[in-house]
C-alpha positions as CSV (number, residue, x, y, z in Angstrom):
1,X,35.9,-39.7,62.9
2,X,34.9,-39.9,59.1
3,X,33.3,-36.3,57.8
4,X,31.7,-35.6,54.4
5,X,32.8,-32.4,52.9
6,X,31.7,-30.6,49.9
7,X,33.8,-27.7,49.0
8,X,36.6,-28.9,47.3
9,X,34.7,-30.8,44.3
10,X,31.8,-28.5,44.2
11,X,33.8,-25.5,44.5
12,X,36.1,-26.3,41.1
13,X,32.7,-26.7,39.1
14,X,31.4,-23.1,39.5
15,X,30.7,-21.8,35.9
16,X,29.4,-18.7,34.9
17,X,25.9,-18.6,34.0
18,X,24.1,-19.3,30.9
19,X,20.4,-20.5,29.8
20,X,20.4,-24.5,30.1
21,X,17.3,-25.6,27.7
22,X,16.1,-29.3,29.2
23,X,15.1,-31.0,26.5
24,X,13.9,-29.7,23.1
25,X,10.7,-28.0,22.5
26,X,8.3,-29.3,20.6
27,X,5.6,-27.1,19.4
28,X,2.7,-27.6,21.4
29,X,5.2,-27.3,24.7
30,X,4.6,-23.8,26.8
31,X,7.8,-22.4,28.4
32,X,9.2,-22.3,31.8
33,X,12.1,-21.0,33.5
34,X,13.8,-22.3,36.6
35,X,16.0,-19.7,38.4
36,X,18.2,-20.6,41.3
37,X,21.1,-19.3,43.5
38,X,23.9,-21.6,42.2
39,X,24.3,-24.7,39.7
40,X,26.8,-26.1,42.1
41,X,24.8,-26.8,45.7
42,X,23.3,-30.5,45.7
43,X,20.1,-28.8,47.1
44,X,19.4,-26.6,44.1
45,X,20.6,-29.7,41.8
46,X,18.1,-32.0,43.5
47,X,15.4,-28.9,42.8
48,X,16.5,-28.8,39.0
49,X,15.9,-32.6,38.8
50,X,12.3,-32.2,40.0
51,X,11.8,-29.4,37.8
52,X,13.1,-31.4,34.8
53,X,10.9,-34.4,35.6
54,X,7.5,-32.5,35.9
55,X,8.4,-30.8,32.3
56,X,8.4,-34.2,30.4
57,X,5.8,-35.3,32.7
58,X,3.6,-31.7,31.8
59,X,5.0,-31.0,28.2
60,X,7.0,-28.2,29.7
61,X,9.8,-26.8,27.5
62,X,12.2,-25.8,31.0
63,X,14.8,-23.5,30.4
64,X,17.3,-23.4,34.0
65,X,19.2,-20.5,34.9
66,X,21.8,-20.0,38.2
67,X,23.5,-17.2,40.0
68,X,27.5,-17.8,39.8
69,X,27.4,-17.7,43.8
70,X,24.4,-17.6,46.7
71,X,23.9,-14.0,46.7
72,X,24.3,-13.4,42.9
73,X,21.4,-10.8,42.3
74,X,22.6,-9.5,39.1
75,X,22.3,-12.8,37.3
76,X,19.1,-13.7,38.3
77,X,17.9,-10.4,37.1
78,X,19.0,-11.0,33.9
79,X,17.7,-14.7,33.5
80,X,14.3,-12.8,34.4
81,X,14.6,-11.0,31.7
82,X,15.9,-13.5,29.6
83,X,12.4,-15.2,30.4
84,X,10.4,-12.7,29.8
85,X,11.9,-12.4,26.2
86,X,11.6,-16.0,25.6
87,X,8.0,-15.5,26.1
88,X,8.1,-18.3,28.9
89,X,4.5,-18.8,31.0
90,X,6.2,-19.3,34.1
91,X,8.9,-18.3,35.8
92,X,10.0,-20.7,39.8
93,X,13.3,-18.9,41.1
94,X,15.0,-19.5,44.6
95,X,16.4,-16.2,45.1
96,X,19.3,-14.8,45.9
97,X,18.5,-11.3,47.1
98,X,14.6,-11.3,48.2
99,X,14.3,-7.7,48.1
100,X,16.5,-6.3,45.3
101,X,14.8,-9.4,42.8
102,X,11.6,-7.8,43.2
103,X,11.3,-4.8,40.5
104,X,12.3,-7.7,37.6
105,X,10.0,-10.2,39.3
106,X,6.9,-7.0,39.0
107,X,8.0,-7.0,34.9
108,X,7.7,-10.7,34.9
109,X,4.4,-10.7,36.4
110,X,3.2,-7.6,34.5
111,X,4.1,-9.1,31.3
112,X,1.7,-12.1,32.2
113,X,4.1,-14.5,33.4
114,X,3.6,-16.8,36.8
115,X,5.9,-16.2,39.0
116,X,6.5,-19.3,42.1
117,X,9.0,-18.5,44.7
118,X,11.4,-21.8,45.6
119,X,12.5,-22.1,49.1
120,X,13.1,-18.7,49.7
121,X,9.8,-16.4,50.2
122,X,10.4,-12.7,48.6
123,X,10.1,-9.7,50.7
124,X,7.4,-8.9,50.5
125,X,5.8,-12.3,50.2
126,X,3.3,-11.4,48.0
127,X,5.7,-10.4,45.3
128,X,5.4,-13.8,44.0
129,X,1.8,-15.2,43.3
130,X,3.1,-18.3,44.8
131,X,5.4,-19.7,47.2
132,X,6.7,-23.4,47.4
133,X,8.9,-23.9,50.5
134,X,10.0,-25.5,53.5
135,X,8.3,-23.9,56.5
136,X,12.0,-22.6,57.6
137,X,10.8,-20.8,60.6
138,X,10.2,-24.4,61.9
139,X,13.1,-25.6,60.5
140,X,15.3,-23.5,62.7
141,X,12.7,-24.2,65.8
142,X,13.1,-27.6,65.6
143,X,17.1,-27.8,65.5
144,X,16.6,-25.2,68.1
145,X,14.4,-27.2,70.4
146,X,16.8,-30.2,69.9
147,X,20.0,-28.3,70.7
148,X,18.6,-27.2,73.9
149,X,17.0,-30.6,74.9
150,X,20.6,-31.8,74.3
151,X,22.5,-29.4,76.5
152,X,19.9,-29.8,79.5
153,X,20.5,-27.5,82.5
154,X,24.0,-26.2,80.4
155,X,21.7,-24.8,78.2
156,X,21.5,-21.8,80.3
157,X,25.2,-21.2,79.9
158,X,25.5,-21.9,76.7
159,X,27.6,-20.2,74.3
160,X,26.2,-20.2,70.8
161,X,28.1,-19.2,67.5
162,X,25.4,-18.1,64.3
163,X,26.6,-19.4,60.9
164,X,24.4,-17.0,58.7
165,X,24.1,-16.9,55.0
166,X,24.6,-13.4,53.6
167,X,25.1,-10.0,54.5
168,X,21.7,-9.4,52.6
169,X,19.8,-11.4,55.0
170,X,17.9,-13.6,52.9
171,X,14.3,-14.2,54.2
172,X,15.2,-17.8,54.3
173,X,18.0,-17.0,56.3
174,X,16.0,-14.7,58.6
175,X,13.5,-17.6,59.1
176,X,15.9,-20.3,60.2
177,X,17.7,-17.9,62.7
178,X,14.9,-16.2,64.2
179,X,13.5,-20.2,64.6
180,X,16.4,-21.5,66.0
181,X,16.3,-18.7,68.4
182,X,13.0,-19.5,69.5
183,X,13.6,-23.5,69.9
184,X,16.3,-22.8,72.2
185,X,15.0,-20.4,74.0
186,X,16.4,-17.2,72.9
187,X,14.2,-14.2,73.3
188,X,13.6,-12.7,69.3
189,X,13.7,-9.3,69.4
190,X,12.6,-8.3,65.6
191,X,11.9,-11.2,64.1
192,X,12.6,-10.1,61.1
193,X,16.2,-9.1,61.5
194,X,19.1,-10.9,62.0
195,X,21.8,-9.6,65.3
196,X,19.5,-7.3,67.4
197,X,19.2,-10.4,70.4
198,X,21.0,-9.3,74.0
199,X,21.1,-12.5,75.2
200,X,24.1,-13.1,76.6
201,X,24.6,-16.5,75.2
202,X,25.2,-15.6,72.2
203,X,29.2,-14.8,71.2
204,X,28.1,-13.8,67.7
205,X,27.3,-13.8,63.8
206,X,29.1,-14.4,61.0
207,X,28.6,-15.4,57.5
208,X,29.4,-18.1,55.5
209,X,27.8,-17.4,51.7
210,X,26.2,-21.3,52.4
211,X,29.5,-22.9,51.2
212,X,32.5,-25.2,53.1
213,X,35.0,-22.4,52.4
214,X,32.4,-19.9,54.3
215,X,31.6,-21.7,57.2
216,X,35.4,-22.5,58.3
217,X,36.4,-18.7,58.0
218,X,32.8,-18.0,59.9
219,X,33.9,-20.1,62.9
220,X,37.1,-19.3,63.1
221,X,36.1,-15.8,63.3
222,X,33.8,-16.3,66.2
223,X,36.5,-18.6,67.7
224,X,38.7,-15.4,67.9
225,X,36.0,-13.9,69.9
226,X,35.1,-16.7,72.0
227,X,37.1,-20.2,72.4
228,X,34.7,-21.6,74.3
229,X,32.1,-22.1,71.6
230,X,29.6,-24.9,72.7
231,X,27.2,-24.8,70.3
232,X,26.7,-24.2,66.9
233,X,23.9,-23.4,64.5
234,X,24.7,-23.3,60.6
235,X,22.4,-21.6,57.6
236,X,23.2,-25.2,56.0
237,X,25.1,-28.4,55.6
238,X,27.9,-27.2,53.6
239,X,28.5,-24.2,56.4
240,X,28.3,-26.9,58.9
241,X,31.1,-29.1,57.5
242,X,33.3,-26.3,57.4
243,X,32.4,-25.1,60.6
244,X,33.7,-28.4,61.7
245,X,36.9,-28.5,59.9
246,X,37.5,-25.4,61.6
247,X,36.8,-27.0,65.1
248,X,38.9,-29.8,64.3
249,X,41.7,-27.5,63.5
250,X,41.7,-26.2,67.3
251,X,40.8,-29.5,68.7
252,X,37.6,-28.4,69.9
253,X,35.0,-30.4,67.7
254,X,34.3,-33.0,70.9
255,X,33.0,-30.3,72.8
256,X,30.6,-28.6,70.0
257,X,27.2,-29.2,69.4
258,X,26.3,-28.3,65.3
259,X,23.0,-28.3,63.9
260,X,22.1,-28.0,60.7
261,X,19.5,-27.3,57.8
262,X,19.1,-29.0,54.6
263,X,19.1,-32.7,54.6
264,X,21.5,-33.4,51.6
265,X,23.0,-36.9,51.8
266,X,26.5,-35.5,52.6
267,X,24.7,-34.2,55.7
268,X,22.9,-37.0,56.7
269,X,26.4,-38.8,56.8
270,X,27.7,-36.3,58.7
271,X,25.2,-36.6,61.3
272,X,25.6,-40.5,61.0
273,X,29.2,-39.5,61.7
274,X,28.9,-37.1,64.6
275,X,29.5,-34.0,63.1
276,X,26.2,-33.1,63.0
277,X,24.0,-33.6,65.8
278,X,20.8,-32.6,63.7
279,X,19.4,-31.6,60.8
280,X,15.8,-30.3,59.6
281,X,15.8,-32.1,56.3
282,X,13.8,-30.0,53.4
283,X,12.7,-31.4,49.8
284,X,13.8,-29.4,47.4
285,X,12.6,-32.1,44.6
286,X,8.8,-31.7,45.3
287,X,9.2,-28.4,45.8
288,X,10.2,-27.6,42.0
289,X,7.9,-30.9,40.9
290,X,4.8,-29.2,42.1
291,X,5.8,-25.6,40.6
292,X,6.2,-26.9,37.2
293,X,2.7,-28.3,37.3
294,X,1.0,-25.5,39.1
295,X,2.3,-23.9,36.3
296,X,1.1,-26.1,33.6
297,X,-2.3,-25.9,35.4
298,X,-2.2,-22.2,35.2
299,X,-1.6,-21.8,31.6
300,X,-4.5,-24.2,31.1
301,X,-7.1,-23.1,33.4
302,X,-5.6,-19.6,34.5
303,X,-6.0,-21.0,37.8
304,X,-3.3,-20.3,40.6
305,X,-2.0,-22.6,43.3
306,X,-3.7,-22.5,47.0
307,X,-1.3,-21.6,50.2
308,X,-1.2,-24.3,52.6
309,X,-3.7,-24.4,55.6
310,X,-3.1,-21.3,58.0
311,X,-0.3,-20.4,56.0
312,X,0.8,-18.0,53.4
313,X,2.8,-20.3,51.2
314,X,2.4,-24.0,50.2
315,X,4.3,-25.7,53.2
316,X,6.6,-28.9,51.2
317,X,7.6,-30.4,54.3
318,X,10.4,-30.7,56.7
319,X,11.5,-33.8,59.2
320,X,14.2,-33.2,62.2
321,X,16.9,-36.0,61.0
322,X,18.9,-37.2,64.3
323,X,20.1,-41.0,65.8
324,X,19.2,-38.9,69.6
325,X,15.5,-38.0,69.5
326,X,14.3,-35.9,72.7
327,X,10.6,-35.7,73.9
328,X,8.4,-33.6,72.9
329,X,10.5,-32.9,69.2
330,X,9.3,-35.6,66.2
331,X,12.4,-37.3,64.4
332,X,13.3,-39.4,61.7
333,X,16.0,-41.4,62.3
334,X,19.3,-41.5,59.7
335,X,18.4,-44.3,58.2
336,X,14.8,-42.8,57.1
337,X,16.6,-39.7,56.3
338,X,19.5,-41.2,53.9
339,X,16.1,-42.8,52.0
340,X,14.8,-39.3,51.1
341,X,18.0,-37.5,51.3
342,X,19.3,-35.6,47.8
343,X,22.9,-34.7,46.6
């Protein structure tokens, strides 16, 4: 069976962090920051493309900063505050940490800047006066609902492995456990914590820092506690292909059921492959298109962008990607999803 696999290219790129300028200001161009997790992860690369395109489309003078790994809170703080020194109007950031990001983001905004959270809502939400982002609650749901719909009757003796993010407990990782939880069936205790479910389903939690590397020492973790793994739900595409690897190791990757979040093309193949079942595919492109223009249109008419309907953050989208729809779940198939797919 042919697998697509990230970690060994991506992984000997990682760089420490430094200010990338975009293109060079002119002097009628405001300034903008983009601020994400890591340089490295197709997802965040797609997101700096977008970014890049709305500042020559909106006479943007984008500066791009990265954390040296997913979880990297210290150098986010400091591209903050690199930011605010540029004197930048605007500041998107997917972060790392969603609480310990906060007290730099409050500077930010105190010292007039717009700040638009990426993907990831802070905690609390409002700590941003914007948020551009998958719904990722639904994200998880749907893979969730799938996964079950899959399994049939055996869903009731399932035995699930979680392939979480970080220690930290993102928000975006919150959301996408907690949903999946839900789809399947799963009672959510607080659904704003990860690991305080008693269903008996579950063998367990690990993490995986959203890398290859990650997700094969996550599952063969939670194969220690449990060989007979069935099913398997992954922060992201990169976990999930190491998750995999991992399986295959054991001979077990027949009998596994993955599911997945992101939508990269590596994971689209992989699902085209088998190594996947499904994926909720998210579009990190519009979502850093639209922030550099909401804030172009903020430094022109000081107005701020509008949450989605019913919602408290401007919902970009997200499509279940799967060659085995089930009733009552809406799909794309992999064809549609290669044609949107990033990475």
């Amino acid at each position: 069976m042919k697998k697509t696999l990230l970690g060994a290219t991506l992984g000997a790129l990682a760089l420490s962090i430094a200010a990338l300028p975009v293109h060079q200001a002119k002097a009628d161009e405001m300034g903008a920051c983009l601020i994400t997790k890591t340089d490295i992860n197709p997802f965040f690369v797609k997101m700096k493309e977008g970014a890049t395109a709305a500042s020559f489309a909106h006479n943007v003078d984008l500066s791009t900063y990265a954390g040296k790994i997913d979880g990297d809170n210290e150098t986010q703080v400091q591209a903050v505050e690199s930011c605010i020194a540029a004197g930048a109007k605007g500041i998107l950031i997917a972060a790392s940490d969603t609480k310990a990001i906060v007290p730099a983001l409050k500077k930010a905004r105190d010292a007039g800047l717009l700040v638009i959270a990426l993907d990831t809502p802070l905690e609390p939400i409002d700590s941003a006066d914007a948020t551009f982002a998958t719904d990722n609650f639904k994200a998880g749901e749907m893979i969730g609902k799938w996964a079950a719909s899959q399994l049939g009757d055996k869903a009731d003796d399932a035995k699930i492995a979680f392939l979480d993010l970080s220690a930290s407990a993102p928000s975006v990782d919150v959301l996408r456990d907690q949903g999946f939880m839900k789809g399947f069936g799963i009672d959510i205790k607080d659904p704003n914590k990860i690991g305080d479910e008693d269903d008996s389903r579950i063998v367990g939690h690990d993490i995986t820092s959203g890398n290859e590397e990650g997700g094969r020492k996550a599952m063969e973790n939670l194969l220690q506690r449990d060989s007979g793994i069935n099913v398997v739900y992954t922060i992201n595409e990169p976990a999930a292909a190491g998750a995999y690897e991992a399986l295959k190791s054991f001979g077990l990757e027949k009998n596994v059921l993955i599911v997945s979040v992101d939508g990269g093309c590596p994971g689209i193949l992989n699902v085209k492959d088998g190594v996947i079942g499904a994926t909720s595919q998210q579009y990190p492109l519009d979502m850093a298109y639209k922030g550099i223009e909401a804030i172009a249109n903020w430094a022109k008419t000081g107005e701020k962008p509008k949450n989605s309907a019913g919602l408290n953050f401007y919902d970009t989208g997200v499509n279940l990607v799967t060659d085995k729809p089930v009733d009552g779940v809406p799909s794309i198939s992999v064809e549609e999803g290669m044609n949107r797919c990033w990475g």
